[in-house]
C-alpha positions as CSV (number, residue, x, y, z in Angstrom):
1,X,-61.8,-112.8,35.8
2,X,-62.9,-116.5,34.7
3,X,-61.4,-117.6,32.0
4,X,-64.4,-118.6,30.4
5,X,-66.7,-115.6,31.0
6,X,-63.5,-113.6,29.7
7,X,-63.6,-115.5,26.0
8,X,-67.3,-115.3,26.0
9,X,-67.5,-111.5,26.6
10,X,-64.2,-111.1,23.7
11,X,-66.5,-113.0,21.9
12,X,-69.5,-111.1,22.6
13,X,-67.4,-107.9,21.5
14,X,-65.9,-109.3,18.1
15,X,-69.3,-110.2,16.8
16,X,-70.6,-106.7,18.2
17,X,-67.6,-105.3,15.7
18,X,-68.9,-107.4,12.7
19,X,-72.0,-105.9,12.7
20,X,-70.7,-102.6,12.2
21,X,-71.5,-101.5,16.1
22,X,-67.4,-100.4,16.9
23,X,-67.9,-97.9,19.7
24,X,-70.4,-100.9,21.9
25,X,-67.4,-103.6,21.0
26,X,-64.9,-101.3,22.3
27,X,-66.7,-100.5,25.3
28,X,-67.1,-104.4,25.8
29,X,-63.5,-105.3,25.2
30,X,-62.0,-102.4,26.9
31,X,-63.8,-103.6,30.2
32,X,-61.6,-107.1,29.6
33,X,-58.2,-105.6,28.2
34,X,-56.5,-105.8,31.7
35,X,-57.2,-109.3,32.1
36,X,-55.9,-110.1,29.1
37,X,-52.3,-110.7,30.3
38,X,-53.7,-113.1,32.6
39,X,-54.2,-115.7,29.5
40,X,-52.4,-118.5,27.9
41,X,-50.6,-116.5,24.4
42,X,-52.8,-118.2,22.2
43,X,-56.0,-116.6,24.2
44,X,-53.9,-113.1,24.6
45,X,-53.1,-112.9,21.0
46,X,-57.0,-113.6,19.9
47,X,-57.9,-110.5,22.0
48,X,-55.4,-107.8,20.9
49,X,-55.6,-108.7,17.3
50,X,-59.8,-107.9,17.7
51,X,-59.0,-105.1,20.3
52,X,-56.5,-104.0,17.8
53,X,-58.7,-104.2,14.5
54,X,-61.7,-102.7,16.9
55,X,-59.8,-99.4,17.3
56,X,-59.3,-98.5,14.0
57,X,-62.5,-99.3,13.0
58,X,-63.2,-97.0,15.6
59,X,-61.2,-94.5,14.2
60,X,-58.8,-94.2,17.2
61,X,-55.2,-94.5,15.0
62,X,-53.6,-93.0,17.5
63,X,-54.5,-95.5,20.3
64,X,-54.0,-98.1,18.0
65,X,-50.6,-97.2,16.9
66,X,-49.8,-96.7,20.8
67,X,-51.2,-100.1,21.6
68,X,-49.3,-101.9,18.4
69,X,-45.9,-99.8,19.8
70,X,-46.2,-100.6,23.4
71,X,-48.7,-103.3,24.6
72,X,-48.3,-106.0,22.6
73,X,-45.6,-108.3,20.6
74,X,-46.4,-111.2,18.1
75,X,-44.2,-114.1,16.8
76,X,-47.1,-115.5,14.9
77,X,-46.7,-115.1,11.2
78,X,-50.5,-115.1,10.6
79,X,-51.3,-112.4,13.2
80,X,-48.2,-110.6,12.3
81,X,-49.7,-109.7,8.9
82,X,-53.0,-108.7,10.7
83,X,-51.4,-106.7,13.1
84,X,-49.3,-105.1,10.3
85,X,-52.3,-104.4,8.4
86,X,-54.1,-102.7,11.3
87,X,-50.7,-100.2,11.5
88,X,-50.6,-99.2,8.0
89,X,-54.7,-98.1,7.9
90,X,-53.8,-96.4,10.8
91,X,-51.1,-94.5,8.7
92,X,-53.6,-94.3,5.8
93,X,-55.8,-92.6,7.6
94,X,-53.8,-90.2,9.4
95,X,-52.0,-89.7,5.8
96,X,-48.5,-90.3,7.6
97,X,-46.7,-91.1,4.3
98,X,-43.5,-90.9,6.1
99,X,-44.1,-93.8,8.4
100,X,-46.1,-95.6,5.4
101,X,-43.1,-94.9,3.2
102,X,-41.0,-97.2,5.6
103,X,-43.5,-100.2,5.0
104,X,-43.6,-100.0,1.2
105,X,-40.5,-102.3,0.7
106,X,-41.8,-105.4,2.8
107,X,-42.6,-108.3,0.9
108,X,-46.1,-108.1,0.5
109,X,-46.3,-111.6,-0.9
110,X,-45.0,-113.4,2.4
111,X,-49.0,-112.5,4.0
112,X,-51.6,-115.1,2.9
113,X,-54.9,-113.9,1.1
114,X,-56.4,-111.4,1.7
115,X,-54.0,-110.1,3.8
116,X,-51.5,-109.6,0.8
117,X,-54.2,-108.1,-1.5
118,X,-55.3,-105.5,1.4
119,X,-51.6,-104.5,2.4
120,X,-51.0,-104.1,-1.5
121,X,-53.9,-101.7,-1.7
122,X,-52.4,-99.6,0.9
123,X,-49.6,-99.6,-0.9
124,X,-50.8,-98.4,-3.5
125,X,-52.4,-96.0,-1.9
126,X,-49.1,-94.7,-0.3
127,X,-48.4,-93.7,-3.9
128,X,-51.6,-92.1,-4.6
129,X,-51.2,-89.8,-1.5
130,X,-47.9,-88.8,-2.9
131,X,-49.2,-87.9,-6.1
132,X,-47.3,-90.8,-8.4
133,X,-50.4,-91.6,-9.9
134,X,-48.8,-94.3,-12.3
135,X,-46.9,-96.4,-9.8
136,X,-50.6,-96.5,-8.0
137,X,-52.2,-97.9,-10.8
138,X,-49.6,-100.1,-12.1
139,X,-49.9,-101.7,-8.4
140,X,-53.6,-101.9,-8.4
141,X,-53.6,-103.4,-11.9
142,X,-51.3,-106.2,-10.9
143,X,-54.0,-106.8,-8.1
144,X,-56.6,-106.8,-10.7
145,X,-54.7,-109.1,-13.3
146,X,-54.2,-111.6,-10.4
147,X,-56.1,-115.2,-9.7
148,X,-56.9,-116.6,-6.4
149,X,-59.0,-119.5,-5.4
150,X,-60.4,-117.9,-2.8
151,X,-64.3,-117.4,-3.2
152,X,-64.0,-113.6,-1.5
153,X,-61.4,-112.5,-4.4
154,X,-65.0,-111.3,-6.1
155,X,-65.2,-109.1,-3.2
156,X,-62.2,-107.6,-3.0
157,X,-61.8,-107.0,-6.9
158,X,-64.2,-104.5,-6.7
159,X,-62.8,-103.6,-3.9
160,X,-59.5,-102.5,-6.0
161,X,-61.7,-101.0,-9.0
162,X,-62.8,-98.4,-6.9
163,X,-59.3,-97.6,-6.2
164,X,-57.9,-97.7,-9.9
165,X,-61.3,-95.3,-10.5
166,X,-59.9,-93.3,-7.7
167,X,-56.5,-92.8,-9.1
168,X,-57.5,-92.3,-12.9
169,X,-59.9,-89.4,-11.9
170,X,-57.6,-88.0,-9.4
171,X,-54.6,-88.0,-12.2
172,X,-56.9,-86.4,-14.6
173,X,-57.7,-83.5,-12.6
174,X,-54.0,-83.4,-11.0
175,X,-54.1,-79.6,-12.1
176,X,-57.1,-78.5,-11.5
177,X,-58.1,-76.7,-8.3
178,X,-62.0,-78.5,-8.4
179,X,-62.8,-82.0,-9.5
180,X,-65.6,-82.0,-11.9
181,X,-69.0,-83.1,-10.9
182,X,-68.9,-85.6,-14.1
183,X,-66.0,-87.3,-12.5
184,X,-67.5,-87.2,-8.7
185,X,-70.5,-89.0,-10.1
186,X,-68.5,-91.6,-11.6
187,X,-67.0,-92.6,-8.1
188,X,-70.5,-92.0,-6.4
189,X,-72.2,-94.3,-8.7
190,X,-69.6,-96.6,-8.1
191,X,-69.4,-96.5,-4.3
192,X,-73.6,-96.8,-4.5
193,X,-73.5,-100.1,-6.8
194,X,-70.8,-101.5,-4.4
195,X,-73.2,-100.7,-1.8
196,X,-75.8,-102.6,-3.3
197,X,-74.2,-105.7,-5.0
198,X,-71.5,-106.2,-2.1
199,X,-72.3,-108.8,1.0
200,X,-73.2,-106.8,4.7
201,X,-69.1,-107.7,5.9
202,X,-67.5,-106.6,2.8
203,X,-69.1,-103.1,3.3
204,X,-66.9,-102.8,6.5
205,X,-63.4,-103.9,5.2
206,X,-61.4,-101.1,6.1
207,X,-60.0,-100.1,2.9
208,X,-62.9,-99.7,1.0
209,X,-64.1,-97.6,4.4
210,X,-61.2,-95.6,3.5
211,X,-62.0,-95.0,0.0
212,X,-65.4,-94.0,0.9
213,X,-64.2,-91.4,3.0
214,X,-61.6,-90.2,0.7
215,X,-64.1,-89.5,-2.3
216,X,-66.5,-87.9,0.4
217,X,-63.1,-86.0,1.6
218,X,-62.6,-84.3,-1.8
219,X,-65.8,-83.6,-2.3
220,X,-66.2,-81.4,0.1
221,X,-62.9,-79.2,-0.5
């Protein structure tokens, strides 16, 4: 395939993705994966890191994982962290807290913004699944205490408010076998003003598509 016509259809299929259309990008990029290899690293890289990212939006972990594992390597610091962030929503998902548990060492700090914040989430997370409510919080109030300049930390600090809500209301009722409805609403209202307040690309960062799911998940136990 043409160089060119390759980058314009990976481009086609990333801006597919950022609309919120994952199944059409995959169906796009998965038509160029084998000529991926073909391309100069820089080119190669770009592609896996939105093939990559596609896939678990799509909610294929597993391929994802497989892909990370066995198709593709990265020296790039930058996409690196991306790549790493794309593993450990895969193990969020899935709930793998043993392969998760092998991440929660890393320095966090080394990734640039938002990178770091997002990886620290899922750290926190890690603990949540685990049931050590405290060390969930006291990681997502760190993220809440901190200061960036960037202009999407407004985004992503609500963001981490639905996941200290999360973990508060899922400590209270640690011991009992149904949440209350009380509680429930309280996440629900919060999940619907994030809905409303939050810009079109923020409602598709992965973790908060996570914590969506999660509050839906309980509910229906």
């Amino acid at each position: 395939m043409h160089e060119a016509r390759f980058l314009i259809l990976m481009g086609k299929g990333r801006e597919i993705s950022s609309f919120g259309y994952f199944l059409e990008a995959h169906e796009t990029l998965s038509k160029i994966k084998a000529d991926a290899d073909k391309l100069n690293i820089h080119n190669k890289t770009v592609f896996y890191v939105n093939y990559i990212t596609n896939l678990v939006k799509c909610k294929f972990y597993k391929e994802a994982l497989h892909t990370l594992e066995n198709e593709f390597t990265i020296e790039n610091t930058l996409y690196k962290n991306m790549l790493l962030y794309n593993k450990l929503l895969c193990y969020l998902y899935l709930r793998d807290t043993k392969n998760l548990a092998a991440y929660i060492s890393y320095d966090l700090d080394a990734a640039p913004f938002p990178q770091s914040y997002v990886l620290k989430m899922i750290k926190s997370a890690y603990f949540y699944l685990i049931n050590e409510y405290e060390t969930a919080l006291s990681i997502i109030n760190s993220l809440l205490q901190a200061k960036s300049s960037s202009d999407n930390m407004q985004y992503y600090q609500p963001i981490a408010t639905l996941f200290k809500k999360l973990y508060i209301i899922a400590q209270k009722n640690s011991l009992q076998k149904k949440w209350s409805e009380k509680d429930f609403k309280t996440l629900q209202d919060s999940i619907d003003n994030f809905e409303e307040t939050a810009p079109p690309e923020f409602k598709l960062v992965s973790t908060y598509l996570w914590i969506k799911q999660e509050i839906d998940s309980i509910r229906l136990k």
